[in-house]
N, C-alpha and C positions, 0 to 999 in steps of 0.2 A: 705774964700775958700769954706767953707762947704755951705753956703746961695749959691754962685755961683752953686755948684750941684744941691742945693733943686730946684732952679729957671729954670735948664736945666731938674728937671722934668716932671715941667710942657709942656715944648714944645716937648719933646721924644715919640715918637707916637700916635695915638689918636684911642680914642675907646668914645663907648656911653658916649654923653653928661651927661647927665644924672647922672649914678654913680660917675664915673670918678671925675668929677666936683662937685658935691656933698663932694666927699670923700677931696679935693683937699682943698675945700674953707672950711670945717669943721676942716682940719690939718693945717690950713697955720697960725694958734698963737702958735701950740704945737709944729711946725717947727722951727720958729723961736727961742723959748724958747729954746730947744735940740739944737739949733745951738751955741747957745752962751755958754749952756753947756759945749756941749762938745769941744767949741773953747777953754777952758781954759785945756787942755789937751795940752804940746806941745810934740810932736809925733817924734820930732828928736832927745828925750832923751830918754832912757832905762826906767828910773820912771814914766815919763811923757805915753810914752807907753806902760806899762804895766798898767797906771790905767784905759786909755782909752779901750784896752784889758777886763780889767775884768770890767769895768762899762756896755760894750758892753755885755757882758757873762750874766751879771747877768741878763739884759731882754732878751737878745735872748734865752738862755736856756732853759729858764720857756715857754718862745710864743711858740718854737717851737715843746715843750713836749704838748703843751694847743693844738696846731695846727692840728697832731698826735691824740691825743685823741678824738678831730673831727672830723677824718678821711677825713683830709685836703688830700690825695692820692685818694680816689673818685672823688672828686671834680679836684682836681691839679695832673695829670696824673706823671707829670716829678719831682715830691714834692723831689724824691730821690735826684734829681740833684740840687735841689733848696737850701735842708738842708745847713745851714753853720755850726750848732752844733759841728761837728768833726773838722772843720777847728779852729774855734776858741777856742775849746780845746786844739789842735795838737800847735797853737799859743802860748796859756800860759803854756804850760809844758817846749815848746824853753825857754822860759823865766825863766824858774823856778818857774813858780807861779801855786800855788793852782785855781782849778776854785771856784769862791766866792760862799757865800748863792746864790741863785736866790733869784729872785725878785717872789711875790705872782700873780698871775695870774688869772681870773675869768678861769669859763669852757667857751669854746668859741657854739655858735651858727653855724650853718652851714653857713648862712651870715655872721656874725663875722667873720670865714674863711676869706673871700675875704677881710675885713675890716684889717685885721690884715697883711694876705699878700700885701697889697697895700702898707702897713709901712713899712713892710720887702723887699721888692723887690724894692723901690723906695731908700732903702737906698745903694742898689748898686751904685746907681748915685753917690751920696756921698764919696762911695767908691774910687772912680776911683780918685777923686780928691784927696782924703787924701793918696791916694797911690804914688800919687806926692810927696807929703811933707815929707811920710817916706821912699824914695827913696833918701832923701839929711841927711839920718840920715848918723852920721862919724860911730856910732855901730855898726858893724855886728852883733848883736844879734839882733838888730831892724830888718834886712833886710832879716833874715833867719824866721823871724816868720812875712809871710806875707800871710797866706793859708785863712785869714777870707775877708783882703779886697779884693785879689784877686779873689777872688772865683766867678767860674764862668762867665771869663774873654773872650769875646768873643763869649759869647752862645746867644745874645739878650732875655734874660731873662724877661727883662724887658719889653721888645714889646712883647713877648709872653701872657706874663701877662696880659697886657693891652687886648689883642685879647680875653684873657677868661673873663675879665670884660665885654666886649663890646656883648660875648655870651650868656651871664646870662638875663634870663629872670625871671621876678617875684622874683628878690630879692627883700629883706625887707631891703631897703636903712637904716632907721633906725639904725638895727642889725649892718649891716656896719660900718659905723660910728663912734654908738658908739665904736664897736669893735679897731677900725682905732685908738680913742682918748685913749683909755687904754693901746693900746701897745705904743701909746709915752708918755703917763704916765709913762709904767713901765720904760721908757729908761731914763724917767726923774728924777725919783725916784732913780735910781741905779747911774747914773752921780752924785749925790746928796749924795749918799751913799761913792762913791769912795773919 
């Protein structure tokens, strides 16, 4: 289900060859690896999501604090509406869970920025799908903590995104990149962790 999102990323807007494609064809092993991760999550049980929950928390937390200290809101004007941090807290506390360690985080580059957001705003695709699956959960407590995949349901986030890629001029594609593979490192790490 999840590969089906990664795959409808690629075809969902289009912005400069260039980075885009760069960042795309650099993440498409780190994709697949995080997919099959976090396919072993099943999401229609209470345990099953709550680890997915905190496996999520523990990279998104750290990215988005790294993101933040970049002063990823110069850069990403709408970064407020973008944050999931509160969503996926407001999640595990439905849950009764702690939010975990974070995961360790470089300091990001101003390029990195965009590398990172490309990880984070692509995994709203994702989203949409896995919000299918916890949609056939029999728990109401699964269906009541659903504020991280929902988030930001309806806003095109993601073509926005893409538009500020395709804007950017004299990025250091590199910086990207790299950035791109470290945040699904960190996501890979924390799945690992969970």
């Amino acid at each position: 289900m999840l590969a089906e999102a990664l795959d409808v990323s690629t075809r969902v807007g289009y912005s400069r060859p260039g980075l885009r494609e760069r960042l795309r064809a650099a993440t498409a092993a780190a994709h697949r690896r995080l997919d099959a991760q976090f396919s072993s999550f099943d999401l229609t049980i209470f345990s099953g999501y709550r680890r997915f929950l905190q496996a999520s928390a523990a990279a998104l937390l750290p990215l988005e604090a790294a993101l933040v200290q970049a002063g990823v809101d110069t850069m990403v004007p709408d970064w407020l509406e973008r944050a999931r941090s509160t969503a996926i807290t407001a999640d595990l506390a439905r849950l009764g869970s702690a939010v975990p360690p974070a995961m360790t985080v470089a300091p990001l580059t101003p390029h990195g920025v965009l590398g990172t957001m490309y990880v984070l705003e692509g995994s709203r695709l994702g989203a949409k799908f896995l919000l299918t699956a916890v949609a056939g959960a029999a728990d109401p407590r699964i269906n009541a903590a659903t504020a991280y995949l929902s988030h930001g349901e309806g806003q095109r986030l993601w073509q926005s995104f893409l538009a500020r890629l395709e804007a950017e001029d004299g990025c250091d594609e590199d910086e990207a990149v790299e950035a791109a593979g470290a945040a699904f490192a960190a996501f890979e790490q924390a799945a690992d962790r969970a």
